[in-house]
PyMOL Python script that loads the backbone (N, CA, C, O; Angstrom):
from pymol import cmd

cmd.read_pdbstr("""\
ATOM      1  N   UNK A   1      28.404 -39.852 -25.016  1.00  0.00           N
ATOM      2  CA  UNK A   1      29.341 -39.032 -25.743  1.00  0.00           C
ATOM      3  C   UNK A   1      28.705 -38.600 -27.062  1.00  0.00           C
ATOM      4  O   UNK A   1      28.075 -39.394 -27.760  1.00  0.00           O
ATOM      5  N   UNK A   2      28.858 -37.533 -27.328  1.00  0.00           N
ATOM      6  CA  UNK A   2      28.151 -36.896 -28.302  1.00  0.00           C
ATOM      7  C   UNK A   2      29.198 -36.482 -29.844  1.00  0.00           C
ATOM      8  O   UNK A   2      30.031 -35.593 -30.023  1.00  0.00           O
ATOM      9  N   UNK A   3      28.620 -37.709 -30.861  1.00  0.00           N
ATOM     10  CA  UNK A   3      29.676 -37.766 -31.962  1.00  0.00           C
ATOM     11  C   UNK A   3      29.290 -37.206 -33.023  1.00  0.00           C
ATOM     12  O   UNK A   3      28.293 -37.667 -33.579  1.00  0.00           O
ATOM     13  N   UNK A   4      30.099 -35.854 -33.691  1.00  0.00           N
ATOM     14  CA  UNK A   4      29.404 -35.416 -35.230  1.00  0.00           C
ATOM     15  C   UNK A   4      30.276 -35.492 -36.157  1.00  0.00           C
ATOM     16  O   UNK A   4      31.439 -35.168 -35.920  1.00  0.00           O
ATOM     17  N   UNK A   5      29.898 -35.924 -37.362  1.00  0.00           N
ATOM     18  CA  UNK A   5      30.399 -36.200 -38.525  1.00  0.00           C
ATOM     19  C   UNK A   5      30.727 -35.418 -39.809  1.00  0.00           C
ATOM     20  O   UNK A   5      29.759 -35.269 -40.556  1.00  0.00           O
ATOM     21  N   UNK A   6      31.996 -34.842 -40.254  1.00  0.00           N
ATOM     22  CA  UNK A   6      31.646 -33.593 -41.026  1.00  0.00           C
ATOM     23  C   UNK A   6      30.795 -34.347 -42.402  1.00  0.00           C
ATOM     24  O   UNK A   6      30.733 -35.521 -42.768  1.00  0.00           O
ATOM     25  N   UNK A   7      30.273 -33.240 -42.872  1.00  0.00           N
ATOM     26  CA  UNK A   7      29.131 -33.917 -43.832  1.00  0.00           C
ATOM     27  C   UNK A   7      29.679 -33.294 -45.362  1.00  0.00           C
ATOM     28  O   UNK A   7      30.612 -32.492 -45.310  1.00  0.00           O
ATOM     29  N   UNK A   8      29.063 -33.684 -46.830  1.00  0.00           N
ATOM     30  CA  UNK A   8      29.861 -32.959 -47.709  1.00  0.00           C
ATOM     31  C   UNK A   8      29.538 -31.355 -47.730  1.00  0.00           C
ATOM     32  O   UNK A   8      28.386 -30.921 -47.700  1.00  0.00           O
ATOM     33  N   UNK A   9      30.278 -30.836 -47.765  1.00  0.00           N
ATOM     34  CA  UNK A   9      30.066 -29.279 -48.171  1.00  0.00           C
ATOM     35  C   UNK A   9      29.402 -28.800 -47.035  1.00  0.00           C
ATOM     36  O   UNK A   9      28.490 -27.991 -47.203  1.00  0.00           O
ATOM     37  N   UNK A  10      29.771 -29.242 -45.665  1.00  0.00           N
ATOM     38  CA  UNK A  10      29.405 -28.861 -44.304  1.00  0.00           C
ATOM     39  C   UNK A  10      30.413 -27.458 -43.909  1.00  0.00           C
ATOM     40  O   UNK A  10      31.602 -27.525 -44.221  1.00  0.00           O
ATOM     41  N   UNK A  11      29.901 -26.234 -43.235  1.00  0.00           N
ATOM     42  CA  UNK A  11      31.367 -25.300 -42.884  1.00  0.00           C
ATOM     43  C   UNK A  11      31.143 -25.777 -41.455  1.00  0.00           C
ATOM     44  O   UNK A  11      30.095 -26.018 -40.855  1.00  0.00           O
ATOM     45  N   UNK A  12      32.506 -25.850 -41.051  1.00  0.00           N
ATOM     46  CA  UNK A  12      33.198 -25.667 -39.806  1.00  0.00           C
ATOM     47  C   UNK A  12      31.661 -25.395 -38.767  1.00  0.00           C
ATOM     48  O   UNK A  12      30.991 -26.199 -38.120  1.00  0.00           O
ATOM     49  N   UNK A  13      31.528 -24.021 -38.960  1.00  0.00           N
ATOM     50  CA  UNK A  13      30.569 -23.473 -37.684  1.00  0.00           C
ATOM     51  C   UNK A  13      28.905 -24.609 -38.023  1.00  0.00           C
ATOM     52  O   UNK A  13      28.415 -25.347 -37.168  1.00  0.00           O
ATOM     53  N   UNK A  14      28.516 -24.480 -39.035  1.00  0.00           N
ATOM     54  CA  UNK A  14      27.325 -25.808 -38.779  1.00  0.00           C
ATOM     55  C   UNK A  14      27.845 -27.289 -38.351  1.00  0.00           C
ATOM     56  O   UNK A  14      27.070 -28.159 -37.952  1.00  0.00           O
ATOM     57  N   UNK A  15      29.133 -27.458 -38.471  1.00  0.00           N
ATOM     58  CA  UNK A  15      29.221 -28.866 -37.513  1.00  0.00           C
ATOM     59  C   UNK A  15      29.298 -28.676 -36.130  1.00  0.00           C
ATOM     60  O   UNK A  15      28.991 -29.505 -35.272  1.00  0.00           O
ATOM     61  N   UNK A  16      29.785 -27.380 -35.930  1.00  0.00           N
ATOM     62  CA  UNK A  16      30.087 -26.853 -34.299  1.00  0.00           C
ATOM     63  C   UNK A  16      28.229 -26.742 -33.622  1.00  0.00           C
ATOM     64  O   UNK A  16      27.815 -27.221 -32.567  1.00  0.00           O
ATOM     65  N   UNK A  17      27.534 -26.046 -34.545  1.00  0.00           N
ATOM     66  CA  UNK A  17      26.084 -25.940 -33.968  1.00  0.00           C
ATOM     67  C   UNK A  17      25.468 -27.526 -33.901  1.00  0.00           C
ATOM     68  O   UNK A  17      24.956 -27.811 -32.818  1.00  0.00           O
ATOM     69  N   UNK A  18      25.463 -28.525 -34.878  1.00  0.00           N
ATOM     70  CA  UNK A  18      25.083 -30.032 -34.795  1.00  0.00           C
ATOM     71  C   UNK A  18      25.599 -30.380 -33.484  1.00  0.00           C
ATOM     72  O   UNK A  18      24.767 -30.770 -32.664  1.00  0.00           O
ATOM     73  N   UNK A  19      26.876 -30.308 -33.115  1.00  0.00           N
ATOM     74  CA  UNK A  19      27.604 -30.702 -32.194  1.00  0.00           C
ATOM     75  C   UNK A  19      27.070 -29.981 -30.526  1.00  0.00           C
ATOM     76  O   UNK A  19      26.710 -30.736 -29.623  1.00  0.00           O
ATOM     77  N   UNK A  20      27.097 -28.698 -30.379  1.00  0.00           N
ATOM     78  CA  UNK A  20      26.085 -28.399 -29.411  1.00  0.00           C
ATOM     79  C   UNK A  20      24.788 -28.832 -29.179  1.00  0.00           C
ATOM     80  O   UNK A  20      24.431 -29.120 -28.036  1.00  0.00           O
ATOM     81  N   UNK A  21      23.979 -28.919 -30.214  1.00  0.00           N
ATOM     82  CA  UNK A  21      22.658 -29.188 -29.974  1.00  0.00           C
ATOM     83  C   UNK A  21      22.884 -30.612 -29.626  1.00  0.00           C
ATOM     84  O   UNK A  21      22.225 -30.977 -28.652  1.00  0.00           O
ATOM     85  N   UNK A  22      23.646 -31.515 -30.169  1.00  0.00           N
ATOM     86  CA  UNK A  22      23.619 -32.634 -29.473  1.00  0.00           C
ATOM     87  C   UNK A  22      23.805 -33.162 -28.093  1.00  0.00           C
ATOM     88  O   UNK A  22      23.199 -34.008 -27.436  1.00  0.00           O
ATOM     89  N   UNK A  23      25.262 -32.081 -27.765  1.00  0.00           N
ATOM     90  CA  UNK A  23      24.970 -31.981 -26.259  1.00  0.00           C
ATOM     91  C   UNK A  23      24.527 -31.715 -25.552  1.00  0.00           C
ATOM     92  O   UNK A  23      24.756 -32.144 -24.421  1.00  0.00           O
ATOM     93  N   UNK A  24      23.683 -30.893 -25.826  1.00  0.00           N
ATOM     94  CA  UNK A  24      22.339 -30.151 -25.099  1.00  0.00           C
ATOM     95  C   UNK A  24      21.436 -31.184 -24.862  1.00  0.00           C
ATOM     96  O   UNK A  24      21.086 -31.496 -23.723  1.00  0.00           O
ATOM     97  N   UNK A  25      21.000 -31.785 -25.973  1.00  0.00           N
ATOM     98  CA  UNK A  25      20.103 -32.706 -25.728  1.00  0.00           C
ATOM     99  C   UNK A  25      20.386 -34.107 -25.139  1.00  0.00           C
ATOM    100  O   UNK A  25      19.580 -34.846 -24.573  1.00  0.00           O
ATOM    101  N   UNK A  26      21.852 -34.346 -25.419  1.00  0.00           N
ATOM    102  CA  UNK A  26      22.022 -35.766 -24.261  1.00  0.00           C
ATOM    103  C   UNK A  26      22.218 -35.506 -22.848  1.00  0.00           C
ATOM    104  O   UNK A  26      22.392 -36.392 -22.011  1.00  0.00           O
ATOM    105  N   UNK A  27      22.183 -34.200 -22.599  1.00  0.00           N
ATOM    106  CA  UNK A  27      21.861 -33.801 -21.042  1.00  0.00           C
ATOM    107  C   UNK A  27      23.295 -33.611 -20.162  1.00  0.00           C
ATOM    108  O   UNK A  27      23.359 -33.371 -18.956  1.00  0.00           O
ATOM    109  N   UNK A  28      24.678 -33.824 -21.306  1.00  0.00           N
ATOM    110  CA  UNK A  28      25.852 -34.036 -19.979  1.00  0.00           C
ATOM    111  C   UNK A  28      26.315 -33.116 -19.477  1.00  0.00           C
ATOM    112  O   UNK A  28      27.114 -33.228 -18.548  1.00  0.00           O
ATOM    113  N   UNK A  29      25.783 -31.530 -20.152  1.00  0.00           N
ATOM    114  CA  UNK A  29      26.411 -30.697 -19.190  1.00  0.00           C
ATOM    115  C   UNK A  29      25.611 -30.102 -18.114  1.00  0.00           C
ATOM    116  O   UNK A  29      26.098 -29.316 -17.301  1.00  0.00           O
ATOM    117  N   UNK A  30      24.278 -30.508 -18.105  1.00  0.00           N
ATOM    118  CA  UNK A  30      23.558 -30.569 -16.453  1.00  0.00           C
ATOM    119  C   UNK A  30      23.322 -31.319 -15.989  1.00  0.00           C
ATOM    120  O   UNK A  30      22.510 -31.338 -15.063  1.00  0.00           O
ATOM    121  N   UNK A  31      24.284 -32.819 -16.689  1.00  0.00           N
ATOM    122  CA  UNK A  31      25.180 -33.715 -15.553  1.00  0.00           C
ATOM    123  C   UNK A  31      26.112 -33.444 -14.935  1.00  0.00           C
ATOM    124  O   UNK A  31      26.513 -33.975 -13.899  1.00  0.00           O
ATOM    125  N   UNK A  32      26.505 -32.667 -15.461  1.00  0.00           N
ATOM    126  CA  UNK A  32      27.997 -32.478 -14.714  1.00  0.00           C
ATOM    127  C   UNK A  32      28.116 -31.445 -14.230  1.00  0.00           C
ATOM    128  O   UNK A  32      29.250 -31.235 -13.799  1.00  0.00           O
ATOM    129  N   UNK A  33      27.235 -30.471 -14.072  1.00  0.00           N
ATOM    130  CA  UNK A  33      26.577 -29.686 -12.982  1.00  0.00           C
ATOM    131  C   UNK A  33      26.271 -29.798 -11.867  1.00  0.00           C
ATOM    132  O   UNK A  33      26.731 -29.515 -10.761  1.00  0.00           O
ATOM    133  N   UNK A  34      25.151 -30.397 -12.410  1.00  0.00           N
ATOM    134  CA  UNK A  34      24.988 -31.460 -10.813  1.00  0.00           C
ATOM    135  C   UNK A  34      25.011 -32.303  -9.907  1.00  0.00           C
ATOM    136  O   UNK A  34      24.375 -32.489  -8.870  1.00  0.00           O
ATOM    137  N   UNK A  35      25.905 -32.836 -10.481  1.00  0.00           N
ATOM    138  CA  UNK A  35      27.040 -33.254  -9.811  1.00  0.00           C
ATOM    139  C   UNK A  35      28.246 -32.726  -9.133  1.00  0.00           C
ATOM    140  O   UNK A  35      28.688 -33.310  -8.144  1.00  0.00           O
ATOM    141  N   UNK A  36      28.978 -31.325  -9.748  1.00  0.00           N
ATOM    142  CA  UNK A  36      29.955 -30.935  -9.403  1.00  0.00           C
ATOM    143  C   UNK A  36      30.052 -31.097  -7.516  1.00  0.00           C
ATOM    144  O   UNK A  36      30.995 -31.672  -6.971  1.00  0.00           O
ATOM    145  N   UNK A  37      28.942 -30.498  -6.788  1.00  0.00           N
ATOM    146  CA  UNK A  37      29.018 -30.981  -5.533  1.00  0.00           C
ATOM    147  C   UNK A  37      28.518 -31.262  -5.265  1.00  0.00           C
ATOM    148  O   UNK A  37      27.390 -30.823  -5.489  1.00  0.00           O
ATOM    149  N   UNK A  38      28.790 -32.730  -4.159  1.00  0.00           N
ATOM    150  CA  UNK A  38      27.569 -33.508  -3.267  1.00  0.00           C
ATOM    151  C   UNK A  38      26.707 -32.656  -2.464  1.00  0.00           C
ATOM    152  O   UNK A  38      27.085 -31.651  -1.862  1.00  0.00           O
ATOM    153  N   UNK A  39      25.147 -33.271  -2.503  1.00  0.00           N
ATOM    154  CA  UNK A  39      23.832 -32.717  -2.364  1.00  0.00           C
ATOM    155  C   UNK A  39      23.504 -34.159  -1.344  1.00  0.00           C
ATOM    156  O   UNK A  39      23.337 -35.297  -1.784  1.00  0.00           O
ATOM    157  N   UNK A  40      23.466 -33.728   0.183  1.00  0.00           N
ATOM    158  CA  UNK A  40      22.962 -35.323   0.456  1.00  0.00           C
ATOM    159  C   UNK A  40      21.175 -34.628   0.516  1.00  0.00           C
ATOM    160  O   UNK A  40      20.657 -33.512   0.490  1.00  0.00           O
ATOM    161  N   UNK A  41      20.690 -36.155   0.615  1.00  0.00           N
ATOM    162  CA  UNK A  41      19.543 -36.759   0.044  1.00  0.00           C
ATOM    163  C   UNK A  41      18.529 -35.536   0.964  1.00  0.00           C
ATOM    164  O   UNK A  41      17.621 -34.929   0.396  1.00  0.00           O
ATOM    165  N   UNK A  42      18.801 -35.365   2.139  1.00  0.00           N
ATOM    166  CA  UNK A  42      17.744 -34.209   3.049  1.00  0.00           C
ATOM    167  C   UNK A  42      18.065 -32.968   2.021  1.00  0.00           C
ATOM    168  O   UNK A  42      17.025 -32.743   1.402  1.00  0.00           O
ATOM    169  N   UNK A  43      18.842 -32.310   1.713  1.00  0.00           N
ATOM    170  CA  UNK A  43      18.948 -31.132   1.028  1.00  0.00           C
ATOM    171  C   UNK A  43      18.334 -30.966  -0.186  1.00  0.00           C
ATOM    172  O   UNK A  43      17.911 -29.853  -0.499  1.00  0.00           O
ATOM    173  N   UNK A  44      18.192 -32.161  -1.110  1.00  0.00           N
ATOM    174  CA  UNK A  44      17.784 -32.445  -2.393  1.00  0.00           C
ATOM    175  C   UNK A  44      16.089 -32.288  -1.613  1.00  0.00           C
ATOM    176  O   UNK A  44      15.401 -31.288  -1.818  1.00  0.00           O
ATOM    177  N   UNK A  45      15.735 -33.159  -0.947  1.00  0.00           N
ATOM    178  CA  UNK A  45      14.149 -32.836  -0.196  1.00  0.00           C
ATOM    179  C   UNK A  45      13.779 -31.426  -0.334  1.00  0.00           C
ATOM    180  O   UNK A  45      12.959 -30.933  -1.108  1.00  0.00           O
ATOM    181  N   UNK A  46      14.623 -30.779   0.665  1.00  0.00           N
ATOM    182  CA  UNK A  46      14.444 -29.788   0.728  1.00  0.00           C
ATOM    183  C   UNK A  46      14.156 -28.436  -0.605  1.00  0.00           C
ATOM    184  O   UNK A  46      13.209 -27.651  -0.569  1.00  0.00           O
ATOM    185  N   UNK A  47      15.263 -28.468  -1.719  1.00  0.00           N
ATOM    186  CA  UNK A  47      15.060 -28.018  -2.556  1.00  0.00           C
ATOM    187  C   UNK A  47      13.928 -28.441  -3.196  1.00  0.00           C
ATOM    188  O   UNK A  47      13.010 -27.665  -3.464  1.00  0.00           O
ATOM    189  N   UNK A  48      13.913 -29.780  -3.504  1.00  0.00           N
ATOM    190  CA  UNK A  48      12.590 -29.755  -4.139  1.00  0.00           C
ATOM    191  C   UNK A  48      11.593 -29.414  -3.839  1.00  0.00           C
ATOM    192  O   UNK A  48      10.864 -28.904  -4.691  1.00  0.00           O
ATOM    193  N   UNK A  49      11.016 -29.608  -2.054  1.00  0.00           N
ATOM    194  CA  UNK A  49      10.061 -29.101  -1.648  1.00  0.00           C
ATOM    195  C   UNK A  49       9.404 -27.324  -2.001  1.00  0.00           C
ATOM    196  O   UNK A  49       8.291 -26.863  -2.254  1.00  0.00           O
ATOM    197  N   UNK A  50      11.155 -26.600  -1.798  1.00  0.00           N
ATOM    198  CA  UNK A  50      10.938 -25.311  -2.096  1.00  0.00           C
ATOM    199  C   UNK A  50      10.659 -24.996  -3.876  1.00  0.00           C
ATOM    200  O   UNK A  50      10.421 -23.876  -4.329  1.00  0.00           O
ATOM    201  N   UNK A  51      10.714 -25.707  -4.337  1.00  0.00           N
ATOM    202  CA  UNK A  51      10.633 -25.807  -5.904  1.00  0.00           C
ATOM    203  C   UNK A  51       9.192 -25.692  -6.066  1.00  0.00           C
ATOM    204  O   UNK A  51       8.679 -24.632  -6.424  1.00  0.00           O
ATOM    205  N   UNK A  52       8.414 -26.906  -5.778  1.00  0.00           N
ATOM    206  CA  UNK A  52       7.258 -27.144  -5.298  1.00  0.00           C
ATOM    207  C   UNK A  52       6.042 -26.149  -4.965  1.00  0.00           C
ATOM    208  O   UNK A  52       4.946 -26.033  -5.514  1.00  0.00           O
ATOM    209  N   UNK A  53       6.747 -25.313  -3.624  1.00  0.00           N
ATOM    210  CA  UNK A  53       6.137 -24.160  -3.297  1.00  0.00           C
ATOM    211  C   UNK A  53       6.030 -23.260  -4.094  1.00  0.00           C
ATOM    212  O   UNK A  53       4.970 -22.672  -4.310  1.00  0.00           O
ATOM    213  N   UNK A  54       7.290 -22.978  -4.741  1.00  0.00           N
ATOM    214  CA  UNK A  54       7.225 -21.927  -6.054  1.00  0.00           C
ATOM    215  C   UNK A  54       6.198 -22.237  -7.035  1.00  0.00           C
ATOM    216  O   UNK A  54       5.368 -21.400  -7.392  1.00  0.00           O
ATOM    217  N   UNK A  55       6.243 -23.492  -7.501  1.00  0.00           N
ATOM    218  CA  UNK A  55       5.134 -23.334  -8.848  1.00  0.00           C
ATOM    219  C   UNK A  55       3.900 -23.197  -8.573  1.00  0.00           C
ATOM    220  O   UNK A  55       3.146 -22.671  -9.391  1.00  0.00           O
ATOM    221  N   UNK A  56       3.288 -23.820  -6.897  1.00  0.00           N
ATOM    222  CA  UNK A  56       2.186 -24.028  -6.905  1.00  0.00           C
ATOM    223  C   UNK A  56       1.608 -22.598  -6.759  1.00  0.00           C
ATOM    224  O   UNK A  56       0.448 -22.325  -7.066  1.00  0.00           O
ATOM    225  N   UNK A  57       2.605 -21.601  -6.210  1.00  0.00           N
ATOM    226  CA  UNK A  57       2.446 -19.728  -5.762  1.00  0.00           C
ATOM    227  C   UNK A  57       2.384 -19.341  -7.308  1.00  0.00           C
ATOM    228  O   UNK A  57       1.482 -18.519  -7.473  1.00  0.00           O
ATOM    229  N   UNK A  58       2.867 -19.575  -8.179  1.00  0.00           N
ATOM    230  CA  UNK A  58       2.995 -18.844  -9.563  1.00  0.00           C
ATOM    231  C   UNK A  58       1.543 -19.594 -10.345  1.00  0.00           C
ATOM    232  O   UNK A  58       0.776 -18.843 -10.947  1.00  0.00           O
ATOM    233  N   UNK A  59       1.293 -20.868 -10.290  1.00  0.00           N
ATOM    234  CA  UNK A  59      -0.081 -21.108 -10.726  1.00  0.00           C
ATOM    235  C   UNK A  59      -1.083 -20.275 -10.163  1.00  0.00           C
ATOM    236  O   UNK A  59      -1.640 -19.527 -10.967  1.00  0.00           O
ATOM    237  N   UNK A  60      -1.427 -20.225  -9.051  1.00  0.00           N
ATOM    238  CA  UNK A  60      -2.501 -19.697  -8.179  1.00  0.00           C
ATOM    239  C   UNK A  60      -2.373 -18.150  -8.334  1.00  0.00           C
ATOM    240  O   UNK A  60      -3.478 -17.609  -8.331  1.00  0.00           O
ATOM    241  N   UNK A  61      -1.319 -17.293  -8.468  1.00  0.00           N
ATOM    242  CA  UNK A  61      -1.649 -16.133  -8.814  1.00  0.00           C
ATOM    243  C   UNK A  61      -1.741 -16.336 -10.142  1.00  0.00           C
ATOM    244  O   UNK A  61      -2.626 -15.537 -10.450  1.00  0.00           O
ATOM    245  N   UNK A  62      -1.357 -16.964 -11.278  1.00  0.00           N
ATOM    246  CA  UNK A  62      -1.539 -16.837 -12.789  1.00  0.00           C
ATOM    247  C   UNK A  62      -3.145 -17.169 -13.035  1.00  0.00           C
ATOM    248  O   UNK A  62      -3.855 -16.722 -13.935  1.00  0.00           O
ATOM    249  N   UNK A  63      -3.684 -18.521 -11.461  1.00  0.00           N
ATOM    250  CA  UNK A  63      -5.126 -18.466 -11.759  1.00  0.00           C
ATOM    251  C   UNK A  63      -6.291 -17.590 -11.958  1.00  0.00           C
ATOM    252  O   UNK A  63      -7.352 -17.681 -12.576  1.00  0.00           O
ATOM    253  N   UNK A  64      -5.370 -16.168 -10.765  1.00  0.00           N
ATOM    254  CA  UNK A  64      -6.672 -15.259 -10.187  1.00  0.00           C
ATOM    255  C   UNK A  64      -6.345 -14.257 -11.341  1.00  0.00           C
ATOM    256  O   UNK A  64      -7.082 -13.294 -11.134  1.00  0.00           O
ATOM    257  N   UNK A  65      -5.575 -14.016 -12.485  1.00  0.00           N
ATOM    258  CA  UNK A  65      -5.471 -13.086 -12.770  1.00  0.00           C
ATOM    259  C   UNK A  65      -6.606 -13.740 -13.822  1.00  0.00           C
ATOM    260  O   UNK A  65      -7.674 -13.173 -13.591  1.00  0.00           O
ATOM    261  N   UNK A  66      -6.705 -14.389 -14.524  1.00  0.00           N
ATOM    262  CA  UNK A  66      -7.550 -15.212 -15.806  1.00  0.00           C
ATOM    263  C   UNK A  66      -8.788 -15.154 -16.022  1.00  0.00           C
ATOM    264  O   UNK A  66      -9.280 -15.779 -16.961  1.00  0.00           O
TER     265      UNK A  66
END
""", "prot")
cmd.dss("prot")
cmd.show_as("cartoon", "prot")
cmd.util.cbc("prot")
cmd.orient("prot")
């Protein structure tokens, strides 16, 4: 849970930006993303595999262009 504290002579909108960046960085709203629906364990394979394929295609042409 992500807790901010108003500070002295803090406005409103810089506690609101402290407060995002914090959640951003403790990760819970692409927890709760991915989570929203079950992924069984072959499908997660699968994506990753295709993930995989992607970077190794975007290295290898970023190689030949260099």
């Amino acid at each position: 849970m992500a807790i901010v504290v108003l500070r002295n002579n803090e406005s409103q909108d810089q506690l609101l930006k402290r407060f995002r960046k914090k959640v951003v960085k403790s990760g819970v709203l692409s927890t709760v993303r991915r989570k929203r629906w079950f992924v069984s364990k072959s499908e997660l394979r699968r994506m990753e595999r295709k993930k995989a394929i992607r970077r190794i295609k975007r290295r290898m042409s970023k190689g030949g262009e260099e």
